[in-house]
Every structure is written in structure tokens, then in C-alpha cells.
VOSE-709104 format. One record per residue (C-alpha): residue number from 1; residue in three letters; y, x, z. Coordinates in nm, 4 decimals. Layout:
// VOSE-709104
    k    r         v         u         w
  NUM  ala         Y         X         Z
...
END
This chain:
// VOSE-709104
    k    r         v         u         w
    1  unk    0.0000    0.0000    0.0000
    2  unk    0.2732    0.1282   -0.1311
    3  unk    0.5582    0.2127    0.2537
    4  unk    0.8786    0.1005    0.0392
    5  unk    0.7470   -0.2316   -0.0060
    6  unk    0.5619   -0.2710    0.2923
    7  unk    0.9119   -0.2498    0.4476
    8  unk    1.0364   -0.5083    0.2511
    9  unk    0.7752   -0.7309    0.3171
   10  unk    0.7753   -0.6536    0.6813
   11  unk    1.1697   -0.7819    0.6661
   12  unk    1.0278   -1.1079    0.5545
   13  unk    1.1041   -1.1162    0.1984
   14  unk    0.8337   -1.2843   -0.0643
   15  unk    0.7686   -1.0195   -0.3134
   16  unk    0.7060   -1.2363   -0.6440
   17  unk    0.6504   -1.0881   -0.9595
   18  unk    0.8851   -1.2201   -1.2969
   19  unk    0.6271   -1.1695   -1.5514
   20  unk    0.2730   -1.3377   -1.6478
   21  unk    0.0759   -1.2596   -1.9444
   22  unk   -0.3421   -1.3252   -2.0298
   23  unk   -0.3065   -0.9335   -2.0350
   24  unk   -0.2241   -0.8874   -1.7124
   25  unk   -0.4786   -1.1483   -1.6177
   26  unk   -0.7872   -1.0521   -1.8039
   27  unk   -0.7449   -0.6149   -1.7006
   28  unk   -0.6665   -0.7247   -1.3156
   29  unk   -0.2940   -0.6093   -1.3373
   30  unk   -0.2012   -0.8754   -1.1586
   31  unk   -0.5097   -0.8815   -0.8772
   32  unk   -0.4295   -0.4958   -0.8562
   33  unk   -0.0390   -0.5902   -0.7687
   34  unk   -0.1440   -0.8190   -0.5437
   35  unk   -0.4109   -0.5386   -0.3850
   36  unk   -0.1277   -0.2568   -0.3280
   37  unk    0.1869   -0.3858   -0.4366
   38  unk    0.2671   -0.6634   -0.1601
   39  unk    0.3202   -0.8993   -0.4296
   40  unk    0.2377   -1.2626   -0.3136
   41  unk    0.3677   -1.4783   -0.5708
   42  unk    0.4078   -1.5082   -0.9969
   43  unk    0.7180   -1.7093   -1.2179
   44  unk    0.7641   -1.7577   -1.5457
   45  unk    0.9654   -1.8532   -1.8089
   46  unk    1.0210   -1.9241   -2.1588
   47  unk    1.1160   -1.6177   -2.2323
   48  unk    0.8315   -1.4658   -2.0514
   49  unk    0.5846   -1.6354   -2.2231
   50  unk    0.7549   -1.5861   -2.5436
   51  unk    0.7391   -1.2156   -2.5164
   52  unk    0.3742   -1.2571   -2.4107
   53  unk    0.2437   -1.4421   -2.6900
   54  unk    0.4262   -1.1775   -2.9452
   55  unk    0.2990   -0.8871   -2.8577
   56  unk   -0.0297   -1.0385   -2.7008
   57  unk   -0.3638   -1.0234   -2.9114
   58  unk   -0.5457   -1.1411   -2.6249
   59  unk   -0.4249   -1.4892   -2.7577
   60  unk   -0.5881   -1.4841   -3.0916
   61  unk   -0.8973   -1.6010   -3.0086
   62  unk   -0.7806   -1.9309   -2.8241
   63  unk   -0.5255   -1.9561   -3.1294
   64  unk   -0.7772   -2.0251   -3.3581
   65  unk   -1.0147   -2.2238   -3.1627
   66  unk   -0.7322   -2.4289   -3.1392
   67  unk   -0.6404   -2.4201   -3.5218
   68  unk   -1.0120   -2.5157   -3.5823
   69  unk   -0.9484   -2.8089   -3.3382
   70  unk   -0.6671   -2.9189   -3.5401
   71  unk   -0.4152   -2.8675   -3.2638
   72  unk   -0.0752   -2.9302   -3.3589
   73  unk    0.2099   -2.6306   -3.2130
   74  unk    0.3313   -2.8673   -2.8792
   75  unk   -0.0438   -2.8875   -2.8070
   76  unk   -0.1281   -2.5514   -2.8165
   77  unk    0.1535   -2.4795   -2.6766
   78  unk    0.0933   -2.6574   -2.3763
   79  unk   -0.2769   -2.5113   -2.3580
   80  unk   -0.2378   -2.1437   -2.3658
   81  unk    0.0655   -2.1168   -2.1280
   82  unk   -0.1248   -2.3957   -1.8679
   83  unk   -0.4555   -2.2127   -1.8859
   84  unk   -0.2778   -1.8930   -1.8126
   85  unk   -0.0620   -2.0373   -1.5140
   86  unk   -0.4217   -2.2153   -1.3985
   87  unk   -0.5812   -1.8460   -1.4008
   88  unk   -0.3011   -1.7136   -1.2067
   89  unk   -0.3309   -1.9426   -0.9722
   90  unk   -0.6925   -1.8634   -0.9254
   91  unk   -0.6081   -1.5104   -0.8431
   92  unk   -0.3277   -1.6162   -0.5994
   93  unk   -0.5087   -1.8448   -0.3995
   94  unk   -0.6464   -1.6100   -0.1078
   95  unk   -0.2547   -1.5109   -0.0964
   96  unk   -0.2163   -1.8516   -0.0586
   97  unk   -0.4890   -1.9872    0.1568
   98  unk   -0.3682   -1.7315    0.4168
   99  unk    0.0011   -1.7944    0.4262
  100  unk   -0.0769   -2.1603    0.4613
  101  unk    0.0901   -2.2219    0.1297
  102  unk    0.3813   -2.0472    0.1681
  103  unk    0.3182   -1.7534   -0.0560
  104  unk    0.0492   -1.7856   -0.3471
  105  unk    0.2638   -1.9348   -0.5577
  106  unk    0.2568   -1.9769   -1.0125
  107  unk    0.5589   -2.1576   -1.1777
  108  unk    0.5360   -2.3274   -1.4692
  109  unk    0.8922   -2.4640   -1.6398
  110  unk    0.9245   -2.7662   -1.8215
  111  unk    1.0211   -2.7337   -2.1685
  112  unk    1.3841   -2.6359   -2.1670
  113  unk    1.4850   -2.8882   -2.4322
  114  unk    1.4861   -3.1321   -2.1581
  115  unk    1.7414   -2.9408   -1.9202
  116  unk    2.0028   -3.1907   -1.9623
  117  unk    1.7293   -3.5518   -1.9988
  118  unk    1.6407   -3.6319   -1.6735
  119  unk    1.3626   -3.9198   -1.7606
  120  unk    1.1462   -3.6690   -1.9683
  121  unk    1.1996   -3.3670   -1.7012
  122  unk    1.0068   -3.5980   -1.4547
  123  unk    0.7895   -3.7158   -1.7054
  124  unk    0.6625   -3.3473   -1.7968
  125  unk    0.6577   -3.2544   -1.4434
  126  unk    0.4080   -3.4461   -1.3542
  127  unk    0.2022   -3.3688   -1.6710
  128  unk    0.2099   -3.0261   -1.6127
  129  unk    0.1178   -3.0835   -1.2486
  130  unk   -0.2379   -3.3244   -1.3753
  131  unk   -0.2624   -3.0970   -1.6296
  132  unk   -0.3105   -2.7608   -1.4065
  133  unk   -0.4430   -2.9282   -1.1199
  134  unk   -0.3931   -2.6232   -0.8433
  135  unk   -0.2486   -2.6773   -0.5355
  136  unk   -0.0098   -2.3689   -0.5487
  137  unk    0.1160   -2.4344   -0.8465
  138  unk    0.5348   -2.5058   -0.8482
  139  unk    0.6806   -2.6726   -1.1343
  140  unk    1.0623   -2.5367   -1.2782
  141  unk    1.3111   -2.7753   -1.2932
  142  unk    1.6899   -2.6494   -1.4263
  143  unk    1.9165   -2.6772   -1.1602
  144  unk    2.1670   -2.8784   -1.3697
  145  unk    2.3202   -3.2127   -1.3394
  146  unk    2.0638   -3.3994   -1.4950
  147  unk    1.8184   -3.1768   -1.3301
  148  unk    1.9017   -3.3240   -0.9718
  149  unk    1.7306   -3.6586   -0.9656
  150  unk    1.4528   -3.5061   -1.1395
  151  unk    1.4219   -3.2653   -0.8467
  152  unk    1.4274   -3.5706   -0.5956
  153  unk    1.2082   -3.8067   -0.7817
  154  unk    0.9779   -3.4999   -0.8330
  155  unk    0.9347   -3.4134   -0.4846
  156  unk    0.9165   -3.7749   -0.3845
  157  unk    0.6055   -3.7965   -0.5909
  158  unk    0.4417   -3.5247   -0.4123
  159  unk    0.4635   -3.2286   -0.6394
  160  unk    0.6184   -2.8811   -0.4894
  161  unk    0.9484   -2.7461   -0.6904
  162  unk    1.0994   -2.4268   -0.8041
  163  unk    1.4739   -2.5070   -0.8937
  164  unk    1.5755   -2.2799   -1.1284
  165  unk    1.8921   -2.1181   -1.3355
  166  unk    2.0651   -2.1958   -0.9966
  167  unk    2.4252   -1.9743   -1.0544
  168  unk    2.7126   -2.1599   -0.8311
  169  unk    2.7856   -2.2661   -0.4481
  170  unk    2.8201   -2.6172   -0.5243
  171  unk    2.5678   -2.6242   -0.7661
  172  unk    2.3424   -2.4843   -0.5625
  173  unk    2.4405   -2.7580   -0.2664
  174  unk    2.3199   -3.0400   -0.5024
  175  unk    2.0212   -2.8531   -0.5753
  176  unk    1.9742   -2.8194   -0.1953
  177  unk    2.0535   -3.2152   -0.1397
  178  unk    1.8195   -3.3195   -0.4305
  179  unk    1.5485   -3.1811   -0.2514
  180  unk    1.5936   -3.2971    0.1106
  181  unk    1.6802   -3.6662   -0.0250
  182  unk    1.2866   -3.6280   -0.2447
  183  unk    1.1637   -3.5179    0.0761
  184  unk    1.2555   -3.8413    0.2670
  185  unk    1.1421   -4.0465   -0.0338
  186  unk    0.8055   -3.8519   -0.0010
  187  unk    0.7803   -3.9367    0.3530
  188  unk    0.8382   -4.3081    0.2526
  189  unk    0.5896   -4.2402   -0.0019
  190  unk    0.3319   -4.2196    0.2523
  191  unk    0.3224   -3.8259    0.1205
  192  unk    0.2445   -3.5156    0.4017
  193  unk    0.5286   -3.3315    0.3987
  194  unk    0.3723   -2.9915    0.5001
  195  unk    0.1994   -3.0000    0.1972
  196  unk    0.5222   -3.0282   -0.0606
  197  unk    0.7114   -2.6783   -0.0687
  198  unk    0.9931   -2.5375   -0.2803
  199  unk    1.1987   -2.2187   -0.3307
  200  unk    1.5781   -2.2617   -0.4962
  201  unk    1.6188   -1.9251   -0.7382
  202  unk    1.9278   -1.8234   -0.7210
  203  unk    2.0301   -1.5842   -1.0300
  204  unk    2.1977   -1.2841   -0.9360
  205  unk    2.2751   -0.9931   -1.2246
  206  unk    2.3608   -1.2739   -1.4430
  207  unk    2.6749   -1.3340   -1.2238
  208  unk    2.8006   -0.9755   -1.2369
  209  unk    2.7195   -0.9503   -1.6397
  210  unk    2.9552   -1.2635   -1.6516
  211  unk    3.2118   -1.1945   -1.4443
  212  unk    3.2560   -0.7971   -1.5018
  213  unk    3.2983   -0.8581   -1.8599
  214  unk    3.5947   -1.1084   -1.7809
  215  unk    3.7372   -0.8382   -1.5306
  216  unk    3.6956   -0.5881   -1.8900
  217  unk    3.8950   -0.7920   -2.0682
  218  unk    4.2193   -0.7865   -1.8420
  219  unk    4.4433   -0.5292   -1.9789
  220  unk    4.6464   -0.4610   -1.6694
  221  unk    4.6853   -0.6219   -1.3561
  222  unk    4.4310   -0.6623   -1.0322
  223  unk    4.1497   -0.7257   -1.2984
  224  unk    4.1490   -0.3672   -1.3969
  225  unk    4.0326   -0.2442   -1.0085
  226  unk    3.6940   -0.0887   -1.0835
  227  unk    3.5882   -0.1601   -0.7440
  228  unk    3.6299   -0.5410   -0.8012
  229  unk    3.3112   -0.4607   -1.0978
  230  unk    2.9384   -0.5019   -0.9916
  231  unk    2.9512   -0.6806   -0.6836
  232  unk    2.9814   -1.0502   -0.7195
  233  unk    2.6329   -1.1186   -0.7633
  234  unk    2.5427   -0.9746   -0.4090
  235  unk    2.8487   -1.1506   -0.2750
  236  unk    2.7648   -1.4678   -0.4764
  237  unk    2.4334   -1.4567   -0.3673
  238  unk    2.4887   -1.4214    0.0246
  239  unk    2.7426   -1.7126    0.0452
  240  unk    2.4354   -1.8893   -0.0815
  241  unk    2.2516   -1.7802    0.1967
  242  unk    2.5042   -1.9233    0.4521
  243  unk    2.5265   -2.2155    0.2796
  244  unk    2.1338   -2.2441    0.3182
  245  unk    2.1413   -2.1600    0.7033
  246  unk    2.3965   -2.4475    0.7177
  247  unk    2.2563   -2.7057    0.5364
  248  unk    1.9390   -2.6900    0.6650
  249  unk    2.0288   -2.7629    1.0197
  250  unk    2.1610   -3.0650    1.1898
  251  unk    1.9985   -3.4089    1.2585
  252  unk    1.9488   -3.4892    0.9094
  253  unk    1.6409   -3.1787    0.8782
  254  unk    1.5090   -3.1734    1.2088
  255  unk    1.3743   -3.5604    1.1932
  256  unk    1.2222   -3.4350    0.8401
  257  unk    1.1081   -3.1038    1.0214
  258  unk    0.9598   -3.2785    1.2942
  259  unk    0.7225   -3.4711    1.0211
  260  unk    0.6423   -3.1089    0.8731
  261  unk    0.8889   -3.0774    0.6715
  262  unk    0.9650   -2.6945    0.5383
  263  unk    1.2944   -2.5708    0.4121
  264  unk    1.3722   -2.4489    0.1077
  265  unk    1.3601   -2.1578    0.1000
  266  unk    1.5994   -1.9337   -0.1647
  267  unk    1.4559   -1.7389   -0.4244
  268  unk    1.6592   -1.4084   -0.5694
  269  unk    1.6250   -1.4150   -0.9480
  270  unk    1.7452   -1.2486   -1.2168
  271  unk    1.7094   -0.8953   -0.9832
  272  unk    1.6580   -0.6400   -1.2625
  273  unk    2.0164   -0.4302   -1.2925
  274  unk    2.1365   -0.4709   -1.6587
  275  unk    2.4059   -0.2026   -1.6338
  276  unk    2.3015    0.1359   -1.6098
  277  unk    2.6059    0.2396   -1.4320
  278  unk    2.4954    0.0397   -1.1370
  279  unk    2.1716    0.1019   -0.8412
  280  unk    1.8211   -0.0321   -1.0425
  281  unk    1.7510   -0.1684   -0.7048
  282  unk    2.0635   -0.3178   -0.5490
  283  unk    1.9519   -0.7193   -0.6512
  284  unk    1.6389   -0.6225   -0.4116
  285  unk    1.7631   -0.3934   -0.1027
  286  unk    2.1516   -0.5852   -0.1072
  287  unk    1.9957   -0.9392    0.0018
  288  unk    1.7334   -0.8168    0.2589
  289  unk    1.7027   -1.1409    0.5066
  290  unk    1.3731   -1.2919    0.6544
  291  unk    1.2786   -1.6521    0.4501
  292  unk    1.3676   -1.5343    0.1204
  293  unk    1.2259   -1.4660   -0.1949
  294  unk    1.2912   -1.1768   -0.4314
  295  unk    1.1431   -1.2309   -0.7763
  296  unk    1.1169   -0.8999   -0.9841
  297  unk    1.0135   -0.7815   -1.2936
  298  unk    0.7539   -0.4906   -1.2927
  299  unk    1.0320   -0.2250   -1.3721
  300  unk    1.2470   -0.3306   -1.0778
  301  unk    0.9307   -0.3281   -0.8705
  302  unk    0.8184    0.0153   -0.9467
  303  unk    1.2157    0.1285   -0.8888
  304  unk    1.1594   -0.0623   -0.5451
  305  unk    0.8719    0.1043   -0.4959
  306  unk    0.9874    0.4261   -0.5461
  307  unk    1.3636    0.4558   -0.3954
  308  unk    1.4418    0.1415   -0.2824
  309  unk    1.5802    0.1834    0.0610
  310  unk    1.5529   -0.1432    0.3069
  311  unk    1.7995   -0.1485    0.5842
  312  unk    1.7369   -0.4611    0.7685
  313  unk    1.8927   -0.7595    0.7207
  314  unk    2.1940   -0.7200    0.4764
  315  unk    2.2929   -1.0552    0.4156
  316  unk    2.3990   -1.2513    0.7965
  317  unk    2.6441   -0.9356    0.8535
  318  unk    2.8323   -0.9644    0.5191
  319  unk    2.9813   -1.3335    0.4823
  320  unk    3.3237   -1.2040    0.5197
  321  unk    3.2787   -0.9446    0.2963
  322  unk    3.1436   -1.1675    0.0317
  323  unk    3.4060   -1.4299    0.0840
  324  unk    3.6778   -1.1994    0.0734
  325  unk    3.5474   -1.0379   -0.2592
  326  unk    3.5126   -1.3399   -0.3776
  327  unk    3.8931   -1.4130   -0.3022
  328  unk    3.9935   -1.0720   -0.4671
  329  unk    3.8070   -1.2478   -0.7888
  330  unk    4.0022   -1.5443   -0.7928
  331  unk    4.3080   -1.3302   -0.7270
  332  unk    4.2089   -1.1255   -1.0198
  333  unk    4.2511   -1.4270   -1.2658
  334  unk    3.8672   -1.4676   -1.2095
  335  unk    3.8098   -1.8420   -1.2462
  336  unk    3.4547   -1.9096   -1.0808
  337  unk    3.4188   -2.2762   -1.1922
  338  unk    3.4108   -2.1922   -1.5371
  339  unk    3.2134   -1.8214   -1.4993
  340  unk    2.8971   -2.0793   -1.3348
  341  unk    2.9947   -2.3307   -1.6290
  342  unk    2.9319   -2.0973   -1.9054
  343  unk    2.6209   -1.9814   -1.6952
  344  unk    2.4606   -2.2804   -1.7046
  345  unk    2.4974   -2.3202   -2.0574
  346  unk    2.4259   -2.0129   -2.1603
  347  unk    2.0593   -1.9829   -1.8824
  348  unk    1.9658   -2.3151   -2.0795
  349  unk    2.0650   -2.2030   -2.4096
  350  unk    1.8280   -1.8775   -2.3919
  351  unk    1.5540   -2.0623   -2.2520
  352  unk    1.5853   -2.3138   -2.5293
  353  unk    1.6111   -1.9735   -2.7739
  354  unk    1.2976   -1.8238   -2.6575
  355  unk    1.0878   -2.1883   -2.6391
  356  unk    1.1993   -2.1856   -3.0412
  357  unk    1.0925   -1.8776   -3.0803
  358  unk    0.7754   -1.9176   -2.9253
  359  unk    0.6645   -2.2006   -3.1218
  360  unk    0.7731   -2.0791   -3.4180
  361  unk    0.5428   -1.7401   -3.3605
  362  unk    0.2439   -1.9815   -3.2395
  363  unk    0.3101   -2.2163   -3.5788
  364  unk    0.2789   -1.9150   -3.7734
  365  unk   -0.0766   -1.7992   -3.5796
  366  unk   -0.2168   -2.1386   -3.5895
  367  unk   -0.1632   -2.1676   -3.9708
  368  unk   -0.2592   -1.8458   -4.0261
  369  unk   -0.5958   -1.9098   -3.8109
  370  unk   -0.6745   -2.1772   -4.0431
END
């Protein structure tokens, strides 16, 4: 086991892995990163799956069985990427049989095209949920407008959540709402509350992209203060964390906490540094706090693993520091309204991207199978 993220663990972050692929199933990547890496958990994507099924001949065979069953792309679709969620599952279930559920987890998002349709999010929700059948599965919802009553009629139906392309305070407040409101549906439901679960990712580098390349485009002016660059995401991100403390407190949550109820707890995505100016592991070792989750891709996992220093909880000790940097933003012409706007848009837009893409690689397999 690797000391660096033993550490991490041991400050009660959920090491997840970002990445799933049949090839890291079928050669025991994955069981071996569960064996020595601490990690305890798998998401996906769109894009993740996209990039799989490109460069992936471990698909081929499936492909054409598929093309010989006459399968049209949404079907096959909809096979390969549940059978490979249902298989990781299968090799995260001791993970989660011993963390009573907590850990152990495999997302699966609904099809991006339906960010913004509320009816058909809930709709393909639950058919992903028959459809893979494994009680630590979580299904992606968007965290947008539309996606809110999905999340609460989701929950309400008994089917654990991962909230996802989560980028602003009040956005992430709804998302946070949405889920205790399904919760006391559930309970109305006649559901057991112990056994529903969800995580809220939060994006993080995304933020910083955004809002560094606004600061780059001020000619003169507080905008131009290089140490206003690279931090927002961290700050961002443990504002969110205050806001969760807050929220789930109070009245309201204990009489759901006293039925079994268990918080939401938030996820860190979007953790691998895009600017090679800035610390590969900062996203990980900045937002250190017990009940969290840090979901990584392999590279920022091996950086982790390697250098990544953990310092104890470095998220309670910093609200003022975040909300004062985020203050120096807005002073700096930084409008943070519109920065999680074009977020949103743009998280959905590249999810919707990649889906495209992936179909159009499959259509091209399946015909070619045939």
C-alpha cells in the first residue's frame, strides 16, 4: 500500500478513480488499484467511455455479436457501457460490503442529451438502475435546473445518486435541497433510507480554467495580479464545503437522520491540474477534510502517490481565505454568476460532444461488423 495514499485515506477522503474501461477490467487494473492503491470507488462519463471504446479492441467482439443481433447504435450503446459498469461493480463489492455501502461505488450517467428534460432523465434513471441491477451502483444526474426534480423524484424512488457537473454555491444548494426533499419522499415511499446514498461532485480545475482565462484577458487593472490566478477552484470548492456542514444540520436532517438517513456527502471532481504552471496535485492535497470524496484520474493518482503531501484537514481552517479570494475576484471585474453559467453549458455541451462521438465510432464498428 502505497504511505502517500494511505495518508489520505486515513484523513477520511474516498479515493475514487475517474476512468473505467473493459481493459482495465478484463487485465485486473482495476482489482490491482483497489489491492494497493486505496482506491474504493469508480465514475464515469461520456467522455470516458468515449475514449474507451476508441482505442479499445477489447470491444470488438461484443460489437459484432451485437451487429449479428441486429442491434441498432442506442442499443448497443446501452449494452457495452452497462455490462462494463455491472463488471465493475462486481469487483467493488467487497469494498462495498465492508464500508456498509459507503464506498464500493460505479456511476453510470444518463445520456447527456437529456441534461436540460427532466421527464426522460428520470425515465433513464431508472432504466439504467433495472438494467444493471447492483446495489452499489449510483446513477449521474447533471446538476442543472432541470436536473433538480429529477434528483428528488430519483431518490424518492429508491435509487442512490451521483449529482454531477456541480460548478456554483447556489447551484450546488439546489442540488443539496433536491436530494434531502427525495429523501423525505422516499421515507413516505415506505423506502429504508440507510440503503439510498449519494455523493454531490463538485468540479474543481474547471473553475480556475474559466476564471484565469477571464483574469488573462484584463489588460490592466486588479485582474492582472498573478496571485489572483489558480486559486478559485480550491476556494470555490471549500465554500462548498461550509455550505455542506451547514445545510446538513438543523431539525430538518436530524428527523431524516434519525430514520437512517446519510448525508451527502461531496465529491471533488475534475482534480487533474490542466495548467502546467500549477502543483499536479493541489485539486487532491488543497481539500483534505474527513466525509469527502476525491475522484482522480490515474495520472493524478500516481502524482498523489508519489509527492502528494497531506497535511490534515485543509478545508474547515480556510473559509475566510476562500471568501476573501473570492471577493478579490469580484473586485477584479470577475463576475461569478456568469463564470458557473458558461460552466454549465459548456460541462453539458462536452458531454453531449463525446456521447456523439461515441455513437458515431460504435455506428461505424457495428456496420463494419456486419
Amino acid at each position: 500500500m502505497n504511505d502517500r495514499l494511505k495518508a489520505l485515506a486515513d484523513a477520511g477522503v474516498s479515493i475514487w478513480l475517474d476512468d473505467l474501461s473493459r481493459e482495465r477490467l478484463e487485465t485486473g487494473n482495476l482489482a490491482d488499484l483497489v489491492k494497493n492503491s486505496h482506491v474504493v470507488g469508480v465514475t464515469s462519463n461520456p467522455a470516458i467511455f468515449q475514449a474507451a471504446l476508441a482505442d479499445g479492441e477489447r470491444y470488438d467482439p461484443q460489437v459484432r455479436e451485437l451487429a449479428a443481433a441486429g442491434a441498432d447504435v442506442d442499443k448497443a450503446t446501452q449494452v457495452i457501457t452497462t455490462d462494463d459498469v455491472r463488471d465493475a461493480c462486481a469487483v467493488m463489492r467487497p469494498v462495498f460490503d465492508a464500508t456498509d455501502g459507503v464506498d464500493g461505488r460505479v456511476s453510470i450517467e444518463v445520456s447527456p442529451g437529456f441534461a436540460h428534460d427532466t421527464g426522460e432523465t428520470v425515465k433513464e434513471a431508472a432504466e439504467l438502475w433495472r438494467i444493471v441491477d447492483q446495489p452499489n451502483l449510483l446513477i449521474k444526474i447533471p446538476g442543472t435546473k432541470e436536473g433538480w426534480p429529477a434528483i428528488t423524484e430519483t431518490i424518492a424512488a429508491g435509487i442512490s445518486v451521483n449529482v454531477t457537473l456541480i460548478f456554483g454555491l447556489e447551484q450546488y444548494r439546489n442540488v443539496m435541497e433536491a436530494y434531502v426533499s427525495g429523501l423525505e419522499q422516499a421515507a413516505a415511499n415506505g423506502h429504508e433510507l440507510a440503503d439510498i446514498h449519494s455523493v454531490a461532485s463538485f468540479f474543481v480545475s474547471r473553475v480556475d480554467t474559466e476564471i484565469d482565462k477571464r483574469l488573462e484577458a484584463t489588460t490592466d487593472g486588479p485582474g492582472t495580479d498573478p496571485d489572483l490566478r489558480g486559486k478559485a477552484g480550491v476556494a470555490n470548492a471549500r465554500l462548498a464545503f461550509q455550505m455542506y456542514e451547514e445545510f446538513f444540520s438543523g431539525d430538518r436532517w436530524a428527523a431524516l437522520e434519525a430514520k437512517g438517513a446519510r448525508k451527502q456527502r461531496p465529491l471533488w471532481a475534475s482534480t487533474g491540474v490542466k495548467n502546467p504552471d500549477y502543483d499536479d496535485t493541489m485539486y487532491v492535497v488543497d481539500l483534505v477534510v474527513e466525509d469527502t470524496v476525491n475522484t482522480m484520474p490515474e495520472k493524478t493518482l500516481d502524482a498523489v502517490a508519489d509527492h502528494g503531501e497531506v497535511r490534515g484537514d485543509r478545508i474547515r481552517p480556510f473559509y475566510d481565505d476562500a471568501a476573501a479570494h473570492m471577493k478579490a475576484l469580484a473586485d477584479a471585474g470577475i463576475d461569478y454568476d456568469d463564470v458557473i453559467k458558461a460552466l454549465i453549458k459548456e460541462g453539458v455541451d462536452k458531454f453531449v460532444v463525446a456521447w456523439d462521438e461515441l455513437q458515431t465510432t460504435l455506428a461505424k464498428s457495428l456496420e463494419a461488423a456486419r
